[in-house]
C-alpha positions in Angstrom: 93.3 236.6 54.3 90.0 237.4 56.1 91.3 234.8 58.8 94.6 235.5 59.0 93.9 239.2 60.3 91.6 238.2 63.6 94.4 235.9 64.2 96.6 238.8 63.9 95.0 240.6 65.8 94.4 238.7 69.0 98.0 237.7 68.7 98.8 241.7 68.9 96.1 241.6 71.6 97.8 238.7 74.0 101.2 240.6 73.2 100.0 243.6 74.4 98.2 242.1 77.9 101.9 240.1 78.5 103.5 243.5 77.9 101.9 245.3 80.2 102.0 242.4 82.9 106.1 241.5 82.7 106.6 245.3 84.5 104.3 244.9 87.3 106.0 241.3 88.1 109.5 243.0 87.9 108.4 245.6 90.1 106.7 243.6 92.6 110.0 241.6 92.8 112.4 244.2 93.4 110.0 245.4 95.7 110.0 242.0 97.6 112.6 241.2 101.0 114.1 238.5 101.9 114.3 237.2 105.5 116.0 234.7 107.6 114.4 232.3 109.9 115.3 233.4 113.2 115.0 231.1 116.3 115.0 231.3 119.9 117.9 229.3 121.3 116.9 228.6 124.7 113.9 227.7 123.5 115.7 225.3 120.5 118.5 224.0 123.2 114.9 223.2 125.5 113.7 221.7 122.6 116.4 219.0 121.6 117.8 218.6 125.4 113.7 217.6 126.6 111.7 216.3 123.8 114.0 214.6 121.3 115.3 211.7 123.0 113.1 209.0 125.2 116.0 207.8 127.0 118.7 210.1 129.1 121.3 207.1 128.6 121.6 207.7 124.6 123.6 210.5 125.7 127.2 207.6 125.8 125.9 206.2 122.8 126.2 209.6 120.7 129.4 210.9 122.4 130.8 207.4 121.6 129.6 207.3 118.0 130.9 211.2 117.6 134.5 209.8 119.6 134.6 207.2 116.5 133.6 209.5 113.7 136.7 212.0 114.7 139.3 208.5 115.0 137.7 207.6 111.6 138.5 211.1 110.3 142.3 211.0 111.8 143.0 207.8 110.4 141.5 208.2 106.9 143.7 211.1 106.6 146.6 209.3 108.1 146.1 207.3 104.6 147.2 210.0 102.6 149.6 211.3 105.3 150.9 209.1 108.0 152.6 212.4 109.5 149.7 212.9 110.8 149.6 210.5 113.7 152.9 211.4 115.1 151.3 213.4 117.5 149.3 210.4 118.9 149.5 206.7 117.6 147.1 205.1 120.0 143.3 205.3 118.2 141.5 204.9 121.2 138.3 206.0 123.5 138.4 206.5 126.9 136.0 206.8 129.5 137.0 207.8 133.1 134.3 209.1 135.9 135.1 210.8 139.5 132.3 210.3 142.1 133.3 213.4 144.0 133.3 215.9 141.4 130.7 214.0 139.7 132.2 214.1 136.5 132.4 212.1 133.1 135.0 212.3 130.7 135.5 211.2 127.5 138.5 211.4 125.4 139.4 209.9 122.3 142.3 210.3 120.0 140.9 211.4 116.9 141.3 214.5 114.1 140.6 216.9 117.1 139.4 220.6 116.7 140.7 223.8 116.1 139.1 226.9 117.7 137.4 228.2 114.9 136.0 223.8 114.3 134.9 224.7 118.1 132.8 227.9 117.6 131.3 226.6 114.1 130.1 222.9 115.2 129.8 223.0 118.6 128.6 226.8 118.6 126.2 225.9 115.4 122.8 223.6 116.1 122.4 221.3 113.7 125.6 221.6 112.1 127.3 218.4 111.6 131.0 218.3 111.3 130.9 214.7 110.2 128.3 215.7 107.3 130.8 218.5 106.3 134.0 216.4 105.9 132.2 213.8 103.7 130.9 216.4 101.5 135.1 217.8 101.3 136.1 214.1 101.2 133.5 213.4 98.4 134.8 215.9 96.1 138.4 214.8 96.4 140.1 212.2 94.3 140.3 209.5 96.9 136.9 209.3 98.7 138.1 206.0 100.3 135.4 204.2 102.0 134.0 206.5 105.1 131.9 204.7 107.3 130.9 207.7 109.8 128.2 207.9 111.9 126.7 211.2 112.6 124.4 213.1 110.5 122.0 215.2 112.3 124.6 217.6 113.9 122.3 217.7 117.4 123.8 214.6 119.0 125.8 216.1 120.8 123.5 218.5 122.8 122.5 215.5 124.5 124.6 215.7 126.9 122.6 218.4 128.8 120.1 215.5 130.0 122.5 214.5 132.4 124.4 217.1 132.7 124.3 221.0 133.9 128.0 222.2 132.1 130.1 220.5 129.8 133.6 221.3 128.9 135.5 220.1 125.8 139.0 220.4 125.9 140.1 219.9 122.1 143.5 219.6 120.3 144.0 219.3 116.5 147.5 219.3 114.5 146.9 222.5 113.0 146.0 224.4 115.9 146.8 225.0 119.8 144.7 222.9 122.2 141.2 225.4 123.3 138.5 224.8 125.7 135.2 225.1 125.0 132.4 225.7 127.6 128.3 225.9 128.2 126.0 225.6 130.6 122.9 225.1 127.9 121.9 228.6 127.8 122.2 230.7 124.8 126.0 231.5 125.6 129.4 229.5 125.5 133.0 230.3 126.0 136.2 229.5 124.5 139.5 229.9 125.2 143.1 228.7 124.7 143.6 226.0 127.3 146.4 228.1 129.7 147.9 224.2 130.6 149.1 223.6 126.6 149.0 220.4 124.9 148.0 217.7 127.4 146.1 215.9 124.6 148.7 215.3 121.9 145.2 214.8 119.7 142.1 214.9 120.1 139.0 215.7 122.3 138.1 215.5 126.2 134.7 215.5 127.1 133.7 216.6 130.7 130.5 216.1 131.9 128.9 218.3 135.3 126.7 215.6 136.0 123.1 216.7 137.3 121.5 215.3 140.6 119.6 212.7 139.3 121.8 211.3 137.1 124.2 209.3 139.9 123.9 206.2 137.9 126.4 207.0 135.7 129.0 207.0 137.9 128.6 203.8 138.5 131.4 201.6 136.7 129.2 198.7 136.3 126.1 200.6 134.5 128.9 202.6 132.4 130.3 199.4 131.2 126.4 198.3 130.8 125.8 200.8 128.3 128.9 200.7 126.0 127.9 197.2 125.4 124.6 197.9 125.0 124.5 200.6 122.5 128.0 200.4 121.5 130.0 197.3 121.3 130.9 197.1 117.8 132.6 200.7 117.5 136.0 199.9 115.5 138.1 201.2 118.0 138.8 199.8 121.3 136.6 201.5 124.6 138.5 201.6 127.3 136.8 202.6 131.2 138.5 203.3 133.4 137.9 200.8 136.5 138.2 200.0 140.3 139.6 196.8 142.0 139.1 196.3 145.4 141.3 193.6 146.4 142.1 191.7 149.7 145.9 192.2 150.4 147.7 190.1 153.8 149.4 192.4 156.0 153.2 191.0 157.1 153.6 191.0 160.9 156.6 192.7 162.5 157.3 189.6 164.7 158.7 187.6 161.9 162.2 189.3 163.1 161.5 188.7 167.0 161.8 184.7 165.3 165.0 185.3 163.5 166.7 186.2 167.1 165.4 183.5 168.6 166.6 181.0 166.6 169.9 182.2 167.3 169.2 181.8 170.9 167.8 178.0 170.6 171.6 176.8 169.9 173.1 177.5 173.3 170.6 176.5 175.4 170.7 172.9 177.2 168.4 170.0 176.7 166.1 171.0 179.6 165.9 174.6 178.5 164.6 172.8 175.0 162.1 170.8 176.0 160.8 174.0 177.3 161.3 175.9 174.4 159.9 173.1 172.4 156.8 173.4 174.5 156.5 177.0 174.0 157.1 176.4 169.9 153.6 174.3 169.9 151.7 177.1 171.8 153.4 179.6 169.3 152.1 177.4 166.2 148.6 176.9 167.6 148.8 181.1 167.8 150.1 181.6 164.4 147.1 179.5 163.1 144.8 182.0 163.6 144.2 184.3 160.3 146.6 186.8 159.3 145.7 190.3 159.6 144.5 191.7 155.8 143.5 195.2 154.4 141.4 196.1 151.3 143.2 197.8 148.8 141.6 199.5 145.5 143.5 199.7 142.4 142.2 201.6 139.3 143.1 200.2 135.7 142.2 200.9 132.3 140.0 198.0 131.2 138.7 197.5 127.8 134.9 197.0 127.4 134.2 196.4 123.6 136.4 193.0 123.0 133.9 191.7 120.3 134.4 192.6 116.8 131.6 193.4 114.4 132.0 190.2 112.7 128.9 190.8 109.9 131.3 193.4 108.5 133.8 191.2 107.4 133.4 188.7 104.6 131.9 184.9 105.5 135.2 183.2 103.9 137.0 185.3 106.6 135.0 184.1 109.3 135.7 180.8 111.1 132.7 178.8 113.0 134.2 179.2 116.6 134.2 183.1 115.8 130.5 182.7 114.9 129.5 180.7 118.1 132.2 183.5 120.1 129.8 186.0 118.6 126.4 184.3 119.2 127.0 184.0 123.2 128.4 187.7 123.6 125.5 188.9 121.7 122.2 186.4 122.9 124.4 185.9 126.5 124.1 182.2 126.0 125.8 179.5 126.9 125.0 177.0 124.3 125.9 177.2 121.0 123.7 178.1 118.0 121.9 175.2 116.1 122.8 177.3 113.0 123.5 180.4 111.4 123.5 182.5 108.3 125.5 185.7 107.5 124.6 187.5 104.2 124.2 191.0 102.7 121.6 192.3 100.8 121.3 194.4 97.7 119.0 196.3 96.1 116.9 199.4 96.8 118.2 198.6 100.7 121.4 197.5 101.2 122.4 195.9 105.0 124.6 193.2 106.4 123.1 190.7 108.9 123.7 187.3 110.8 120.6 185.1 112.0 120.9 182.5 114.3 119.2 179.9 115.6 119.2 179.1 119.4 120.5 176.0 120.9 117.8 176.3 123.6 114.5 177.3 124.0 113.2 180.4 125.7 111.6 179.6 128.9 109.0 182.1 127.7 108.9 181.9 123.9 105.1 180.4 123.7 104.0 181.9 127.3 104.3 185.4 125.3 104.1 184.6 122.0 102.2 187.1 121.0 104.2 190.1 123.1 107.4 187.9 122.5 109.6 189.9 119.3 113.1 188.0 117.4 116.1 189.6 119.6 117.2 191.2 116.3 119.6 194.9 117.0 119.5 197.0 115.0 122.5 198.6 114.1 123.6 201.5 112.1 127.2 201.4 111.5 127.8 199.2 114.1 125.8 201.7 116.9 122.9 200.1 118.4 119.8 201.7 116.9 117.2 199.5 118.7 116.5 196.0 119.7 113.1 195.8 119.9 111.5 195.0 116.4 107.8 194.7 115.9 106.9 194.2 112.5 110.3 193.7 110.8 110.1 190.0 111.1 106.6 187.3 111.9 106.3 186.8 114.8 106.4 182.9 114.4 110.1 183.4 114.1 110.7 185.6 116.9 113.1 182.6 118.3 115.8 184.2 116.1 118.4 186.2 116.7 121.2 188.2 115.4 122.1 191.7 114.2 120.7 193.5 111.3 123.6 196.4 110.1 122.5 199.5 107.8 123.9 202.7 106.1 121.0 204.1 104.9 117.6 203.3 107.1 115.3 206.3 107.9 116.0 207.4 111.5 113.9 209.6 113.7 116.7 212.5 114.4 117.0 210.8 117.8 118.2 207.8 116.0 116.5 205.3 119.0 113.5 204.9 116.5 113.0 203.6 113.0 110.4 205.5 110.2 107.7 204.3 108.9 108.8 203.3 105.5 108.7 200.8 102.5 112.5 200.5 103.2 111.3 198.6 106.1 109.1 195.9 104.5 111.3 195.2 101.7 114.3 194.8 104.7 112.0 192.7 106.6 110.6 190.1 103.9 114.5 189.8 102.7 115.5 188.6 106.4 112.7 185.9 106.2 113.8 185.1 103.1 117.6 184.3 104.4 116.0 182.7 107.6 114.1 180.5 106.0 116.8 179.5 103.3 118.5 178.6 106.8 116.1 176.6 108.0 115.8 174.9 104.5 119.7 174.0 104.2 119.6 172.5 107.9 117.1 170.7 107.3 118.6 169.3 103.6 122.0 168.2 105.3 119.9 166.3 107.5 117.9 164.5 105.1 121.3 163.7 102.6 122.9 162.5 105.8 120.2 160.2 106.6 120.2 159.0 103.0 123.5 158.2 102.9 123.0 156.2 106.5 119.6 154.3 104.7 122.7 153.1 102.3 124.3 151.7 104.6 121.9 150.4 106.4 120.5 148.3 103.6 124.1 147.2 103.0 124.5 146.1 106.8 121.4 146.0 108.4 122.8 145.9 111.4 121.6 149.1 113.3 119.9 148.2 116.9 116.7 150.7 117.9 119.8 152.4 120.3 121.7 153.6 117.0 118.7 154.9 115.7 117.9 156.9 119.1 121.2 158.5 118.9 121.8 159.4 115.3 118.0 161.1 115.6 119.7 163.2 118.3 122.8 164.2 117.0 120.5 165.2 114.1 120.4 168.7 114.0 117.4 169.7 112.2 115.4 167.0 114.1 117.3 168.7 117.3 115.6 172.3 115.6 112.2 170.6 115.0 111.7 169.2 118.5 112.4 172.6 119.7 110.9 175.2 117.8 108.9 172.9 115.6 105.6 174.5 117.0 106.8 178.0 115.3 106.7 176.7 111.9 103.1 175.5 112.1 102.2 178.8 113.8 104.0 180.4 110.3 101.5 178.0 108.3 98.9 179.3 109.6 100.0 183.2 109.6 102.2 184.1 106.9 100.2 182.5 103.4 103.1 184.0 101.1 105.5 181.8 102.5 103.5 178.8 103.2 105.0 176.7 100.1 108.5 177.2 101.7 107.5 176.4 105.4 105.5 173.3 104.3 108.6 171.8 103.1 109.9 172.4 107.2 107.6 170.3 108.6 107.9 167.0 110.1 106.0 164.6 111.6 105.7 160.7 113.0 104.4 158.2 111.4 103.3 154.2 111.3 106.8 153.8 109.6 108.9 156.6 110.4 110.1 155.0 113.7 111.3 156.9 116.3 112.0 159.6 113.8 110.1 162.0 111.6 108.9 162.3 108.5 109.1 164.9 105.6 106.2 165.5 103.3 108.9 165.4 100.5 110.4 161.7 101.7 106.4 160.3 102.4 105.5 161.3 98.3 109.2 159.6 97.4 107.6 156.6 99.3 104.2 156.7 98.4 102.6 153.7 96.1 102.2 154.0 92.2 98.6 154.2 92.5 98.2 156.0 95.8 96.5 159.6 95.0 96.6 161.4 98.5 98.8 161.7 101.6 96.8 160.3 104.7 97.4 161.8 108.1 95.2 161.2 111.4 94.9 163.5 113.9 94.9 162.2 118.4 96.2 163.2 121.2 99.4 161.0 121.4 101.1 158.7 119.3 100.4 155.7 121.2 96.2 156.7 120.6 96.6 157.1 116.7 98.3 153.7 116.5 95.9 151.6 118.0 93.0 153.2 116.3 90.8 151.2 114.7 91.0 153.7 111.5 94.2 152.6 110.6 93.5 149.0 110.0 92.9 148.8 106.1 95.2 151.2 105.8 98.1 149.0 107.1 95.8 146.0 105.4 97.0 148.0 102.3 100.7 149.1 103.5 100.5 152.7 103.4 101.9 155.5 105.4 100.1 157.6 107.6 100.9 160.9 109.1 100.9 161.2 112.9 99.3 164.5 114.1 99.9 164.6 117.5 100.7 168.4 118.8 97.6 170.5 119.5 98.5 173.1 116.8 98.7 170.3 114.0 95.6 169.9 112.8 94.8 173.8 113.0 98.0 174.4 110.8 96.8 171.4 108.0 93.6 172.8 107.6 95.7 175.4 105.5 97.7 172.5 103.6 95.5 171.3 101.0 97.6 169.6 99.0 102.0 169.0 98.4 103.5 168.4 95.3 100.3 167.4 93.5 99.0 165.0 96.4 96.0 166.1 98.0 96.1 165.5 102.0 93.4 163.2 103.4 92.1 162.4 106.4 91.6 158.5 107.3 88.8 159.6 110.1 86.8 161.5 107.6 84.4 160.5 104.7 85.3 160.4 101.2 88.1 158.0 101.5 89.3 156.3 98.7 92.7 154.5 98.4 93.2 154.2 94.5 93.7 150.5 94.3 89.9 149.7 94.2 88.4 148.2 90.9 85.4 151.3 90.7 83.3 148.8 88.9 83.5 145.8 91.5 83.1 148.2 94.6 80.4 149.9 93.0 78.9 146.5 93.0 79.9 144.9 95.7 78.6 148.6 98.0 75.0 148.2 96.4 74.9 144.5 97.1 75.9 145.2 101.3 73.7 148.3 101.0 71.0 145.6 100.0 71.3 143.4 102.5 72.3 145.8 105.4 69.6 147.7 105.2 67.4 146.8 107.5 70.0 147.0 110.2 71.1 150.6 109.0 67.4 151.5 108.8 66.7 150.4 112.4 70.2 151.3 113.6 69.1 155.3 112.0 65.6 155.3 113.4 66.8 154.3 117.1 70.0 156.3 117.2 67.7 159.7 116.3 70.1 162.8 116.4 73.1 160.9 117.8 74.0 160.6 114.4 73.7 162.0 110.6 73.4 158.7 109.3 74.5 154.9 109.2 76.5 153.2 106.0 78.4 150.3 105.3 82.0 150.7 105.8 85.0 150.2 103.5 87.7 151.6 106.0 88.2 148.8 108.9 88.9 145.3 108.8 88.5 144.2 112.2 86.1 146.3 114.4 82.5 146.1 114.3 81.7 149.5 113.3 83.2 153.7 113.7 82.3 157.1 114.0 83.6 159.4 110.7 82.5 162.6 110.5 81.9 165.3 107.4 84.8 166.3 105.1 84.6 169.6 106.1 84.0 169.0 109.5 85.5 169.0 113.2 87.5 165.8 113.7 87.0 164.0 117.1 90.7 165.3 118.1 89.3 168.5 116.7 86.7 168.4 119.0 88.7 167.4 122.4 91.0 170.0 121.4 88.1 172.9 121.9 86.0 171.5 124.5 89.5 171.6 126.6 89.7 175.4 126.0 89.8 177.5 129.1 86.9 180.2 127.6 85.3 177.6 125.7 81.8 178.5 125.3 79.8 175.5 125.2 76.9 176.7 123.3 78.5 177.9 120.5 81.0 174.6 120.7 77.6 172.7 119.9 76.8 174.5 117.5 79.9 173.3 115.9 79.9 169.8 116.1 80.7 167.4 113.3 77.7 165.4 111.9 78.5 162.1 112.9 78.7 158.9 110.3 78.2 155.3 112.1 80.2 153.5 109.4 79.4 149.3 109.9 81.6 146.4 109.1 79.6 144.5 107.1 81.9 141.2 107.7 81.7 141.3 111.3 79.9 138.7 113.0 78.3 140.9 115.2 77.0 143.2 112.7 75.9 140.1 110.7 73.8 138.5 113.2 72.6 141.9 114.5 71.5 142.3 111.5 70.2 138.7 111.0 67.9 139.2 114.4 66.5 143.0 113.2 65.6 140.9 109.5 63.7 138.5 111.8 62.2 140.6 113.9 61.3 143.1 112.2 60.8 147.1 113.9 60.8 145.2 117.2 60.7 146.9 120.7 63.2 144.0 122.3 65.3 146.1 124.8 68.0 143.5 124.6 68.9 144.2 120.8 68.3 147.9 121.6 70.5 147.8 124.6 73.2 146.1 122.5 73.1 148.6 119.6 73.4 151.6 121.9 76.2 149.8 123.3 77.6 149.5 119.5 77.2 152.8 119.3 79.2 154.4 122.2 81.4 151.8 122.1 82.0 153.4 118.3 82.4 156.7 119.6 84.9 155.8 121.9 87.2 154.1 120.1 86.5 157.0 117.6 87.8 159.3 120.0 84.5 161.1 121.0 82.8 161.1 124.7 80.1 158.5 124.9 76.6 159.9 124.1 74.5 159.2 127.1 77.2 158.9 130.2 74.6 157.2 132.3 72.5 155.3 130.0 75.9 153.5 128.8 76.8 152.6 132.7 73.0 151.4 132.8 73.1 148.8 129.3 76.4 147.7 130.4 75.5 146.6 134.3 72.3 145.1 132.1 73.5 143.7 129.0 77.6 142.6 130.0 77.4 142.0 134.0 74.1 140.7 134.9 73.8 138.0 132.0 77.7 137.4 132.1 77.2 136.6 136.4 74.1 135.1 135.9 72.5 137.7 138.5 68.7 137.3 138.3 67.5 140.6 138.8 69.4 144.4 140.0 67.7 144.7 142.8 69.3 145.5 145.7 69.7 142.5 148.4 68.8 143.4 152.3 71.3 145.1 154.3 73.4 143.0 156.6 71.8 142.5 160.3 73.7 143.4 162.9 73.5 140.7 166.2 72.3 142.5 169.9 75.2 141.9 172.2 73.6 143.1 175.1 75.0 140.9 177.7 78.8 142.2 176.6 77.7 145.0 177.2 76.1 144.9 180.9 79.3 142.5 181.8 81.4 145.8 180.6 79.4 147.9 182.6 80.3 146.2 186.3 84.1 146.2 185.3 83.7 149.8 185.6 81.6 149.8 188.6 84.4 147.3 190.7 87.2 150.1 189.5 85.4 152.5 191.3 85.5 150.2 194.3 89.7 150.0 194.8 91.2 152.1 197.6 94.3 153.7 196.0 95.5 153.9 199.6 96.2 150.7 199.9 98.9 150.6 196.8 100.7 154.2 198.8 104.7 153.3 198.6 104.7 150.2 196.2 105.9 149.8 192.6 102.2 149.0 191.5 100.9 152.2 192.3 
């Protein structure tokens, strides 16, 4: 009980404080006012006219999309009620200019307004008709599928950046046809149009055009800009166009000739051969050029022939309407290599088609880091933008295509995209698609050259020509060859995908032909015991196969990897390993083959090791910092001896590629040299008597053996791919060591320069001819032919 009652009692205190409180609240709220946000219209019209849009042009682009929003209106109600369209059965935009008013019209035939639509969405900022009829059409039983456009309700105020008055002339079914008028200040006008119904349906658009804004009375930048922004709408764009065209003028003698015809029958033979005279010099007139005059004739052309193809289903969609599609949109001749046309779900739903050029971009690696994928951006079917930055890597910024979205987040000026996770998702989907593209291009091509190995083996009856042409009509070796570069770049830049793009690439190889080679086909290939895929690195195909480091390896019968384009040994450096199979370089250390009895070669290394290392001990101490150090070899079969470097190291290729950089700074290219292995053939005869005369000799000081190991050396670094050490000591040893022994020249000394006989005696004889010309008296040759 005793704590019960000081519960009790701060209960009856908190009671009493809330008590007390509640009033004051109440009163304080039926004391409070509410207010409406007031705004300055000029100052709003100023605001959305000046600093909402980038680009005067959008202005077409939202009286376009607001043209197709009221057709779409009309002829989803028409569904319900085709009475509807009696008053107008053409669902159509047109756009018609006049250079001496400077005026723009637009008209389309769609739901049309009443007065009372004209005061509340034109008279209203901000207040979107469209937005208002899909809320009405949302609550009723049949929604239907709306695909309008407008949202923002200020798209139409855009106008006034080209323009100093519109007037809209509107008619809807319910209603007389009104005019509506404003000049952009804080009034407008409307009244019932005193000429009646001239519409049927619908609403004109007239635009006052300002001084600076000429260009758009110019057919040809009209017609620009509907395809630009607007080529997809659903209904046809018609502009209204000028032919000038040459017309001949008929000539008012043609009659004079009908009368004299008549008069050729009576005359008499001499009076024709006159006449027939006169004829010729009449023909030879009338061959001159007929007189002409330039006529213009105006026409109603339509602008937007090319439907919005992504919209409809793939089954519906034949290939020639995909390759139709590709050159209106990319304006190129070719056709596309291949395409895909998809549409996504989830938390962003869109439509697109990606293709894939038939020809390279003069440009695409000259900018490749400015250079963005020619993807547009459209929101239901009007252009939002075409210039994508981050949507897609930019190691596939060959593609292109059209990317179509209901819901994106647009800047109310709807020429820029938000910031937004939206954004990333959309952008790693569209990878996604592209590169299951690229992957199904290039798995056709590999089941169709299976099926031709079939036959081959079967026939084996293919010549090297056959070969040449099926690799050309093959079109993923037709992609590679093009835009093969870009997938290597995408090795190296975009890690999350690099398990997908490694399965892209292809390369040549010692048995490839003059085809390529997949990763996937060389481990299909590879030997039982063979533990690693071997690729070499030069700087053509013609270099790698005549290196000396491929000569056990095709002692052995293996494949190696030709990696012959600049970028191809930056991109392996991020390929460690495929399917399971590291990736080894045959110019490096550390390479085993798998075939090798461990317990023999361990042997039969310490015996050579043994016995070569006297050589490898002199070889070290005279080479110095040339090289790391000196071993015996169990890569080549033929050559005396090769350069390897470190496993971690710059390759020799490596190393050519830098040193050929245009800002390459030499220092710091030092500083990142390989450490260079001299790797000998201990079953050479030259090693082995080298080796014999060091054992003999001891640490001797003979320059002849020194001479001839430094020419071992560079004649390893050479055929290793490096620069020879010392330039000019190797032109030295080889004038002393190959030429003077191999001419039997005793010594280099230079031999006497040649003497040169006196011919005096010429010369004084010269000397008096000269003196006896000076003697002749030209006089005496005056009026002969010898003078």
């Amino acid at each position: 009980m005793r704590l019960i009652k000081p519960i009790l009692i701060g209960c009856a205190v908190v009671v009493g404080l809330l008590s007390s409180y509640v009033p004051t609240v109440a009163a304080e709220a039926v004391e409070a006012e509410t207010f409406e946000f007031q705004a300055e219209v000029n100052r709003l019209m100023d605001i959305i006219i000046n600093s909402l849009y980038k680009n005067k042009e959008i202005f077409l682009r939202e009286l376009i999309s607001n043209a197709s929003d009221a057709i779409d209106k009309i002829r989803y109600l028409s569904v319900s009620d085709p009475t509807v369209l009696d008053s107008k059965k053409e669902l159509d935009i047109r756009i018609q200019f006049n250079s001496d008013e400077r005026t723009l019209t637009i008209t389309d035939a769609g739901v049309g307004m009443t007065k009372a639509d004209l005061v509340a969405n034109l008279g209203t900022v901000a207040k979107s008709g469209t937005t208002n009829f899909v809320e009405a059409m949302s609550q009723s039983e049949n929604s239907g599928d709306l695909s309008l456009i407008g949202q923002f309700g200020v798209g139409f105020y855009s106008v006034y950046l080209v323009a100093d008055k519109v007037k809209v002339r509107s008619k809807h079914n319910n209603d007389d046809q009104y005019i509506w008028e404003s000049s952009a200040d804080s009034s407008f006008s409307v009244w019932k149009d005193p000429e009646g119904n001239t519409l049927g349906r619908g609403t004109e658009i007239t635009l006052f055009l300002k001084e600076d804004a000429g260009e758009f009375l110019d057919q040809d930048r009209l017609e620009e800009l509907v395809l630009r922004y607007s080529e997809f709408i659903t209904f046809p764009i018609y502009l209204h166009k000028s032919k000038t065209e040459t017309v001949t003028i008929e000539d008012d003698e043609d009659e004079e000739d009908l009368d004299d015809e008549d008069d050729e029958e009576i005359l008499d033979e001499e009076d024709e051969e006159i006449l027939d005279e006169e004829d010729e010099e009449e023909e030879e007139e009338d061959d001159t050029e007929p007189k002409t005059e330039q006529v213009t004739t105006w026409e109603w052309h339509q602008v937007n022939s090319q439907p919005a193809i992504w919209a409809r289903d793939t089954k519906e969609v034949s290939d020639d309407e995909y390759k139709s599609f590709y050159k209106s949109l990319s304006k190129d001749a070719s056709d596309p290599t291949t395409w895909i046309h998809f549409k996504a779900e989830g938390e962003v739903e869109f439509k697109s088609i990606l293709f894939v050029p038939g020809q390279v971009p003069f440009d695409l690696y000259d900018s490749y880091h400015t250079k963005n994928a020619q993807l547009r951006l459209y929101v239901r079917k009007v252009l939002i933008t075409d210039e994508f930055e981050d949507l897609v890597p930019r190691y596939l910024n060959f593609l292109r295509g059209v990317v179509d979205s209901d819901d994106l987040p647009l800047n109310v000026s709807r020429e820029t995209l938000q910031q937004h996770k939206v954004l990333k998702v959309m952008g790693k989907k569209l990878v996604r698609k592209a590169l299951e593209m690229l992957r199904k291009l290039a798995s056709k091509s590999d089941d169709d050259s299976s099926d031709d190995d079939d036959e081959d083996e079967e026939s084996d009856t293919d010549s090297d020509e056959s070969e040449e042409e099926e690799n050309k009509e093959d079109p993923y070796l037709d992609f590679w060859e093009k835009f093969g570069k870009n997938i290597k770049l995408g090795i190296i830049e975009d890690p999350a995908n690099r398990s997908k793009l490694t399965k892209l690439l292809r390369f040549k190889s010692n048995k490839s032909g003059d085809g390529y080679t997949s990763l996937e086909k060389y481990v299909e290939n590879m030997k039982e015991w063979q533990k690693a895929i071997y690729f070499i690195a030069g700087e053509s195909v013609q270099a790698v196969e005549d290196s000396a480091f491929l000569e056990k390896v095709k002692a052995k019968d293996l494949e190696v990897l030709y990696l012959v384009d600049p970028i191809d040994e930056y991109a392996i450096q991020h390929v460690t390993e495929f399917d399971g199979k590291k990736l080894q370089s045959v110019t490096k250390e550390g390479l085993k083959f798998g075939d090798e009895d461990e317990a023999l070669e361990k042997k039969r290394e310490k015996a050579y090791k043994e016995n070569f290392k006297p050589l490898t001990d002199y070889l070290k101490t005279l080479y110095g910092d040339a090289i790391s150090k000196v071993t015996v070899s169990k890569r080549v079969e033929k050559s005396p001896c090769i350069i390897v470097t470190s496993q971690y190291g710059n390759s020799a290729n490596m190393e050519r590629i830098m040193r050929s950089q245009a800002f390459t700074d030499q220092q710091k290219t030092g500083y990142m040299a390989s450490q260079k292995t001299l790797e000998i053939n201990p079953r050479h005869p030259i090693i082995s008597e080298l080796n014999t005369r060091v054992q003999a000799q001891g640490a001797t000081d003979d320059d002849t053996i020194a001479d001839l190991a430094w020419l071992l050396l560079d004649n390893a670094l050479m055929q290793s791919g490096f620069p020879a050490y010392d330039i000019q000591g190797f032109n030295d040893r080889m004038l002393r060591s190959v030429f003077q022994p191999g001419l039997s020249v005793d010594s280099l000394d230079l031999v006497p320069e040649i003497e040169i006989p006196e011919d005096d005696e010429e010369d004084e004889a010269g000397a008096d001819d000269v003196d006896d010309l000076d003697d002749i008296d030209l006089s005496d040759f005056a009026g002969t032919d010898e003078l």
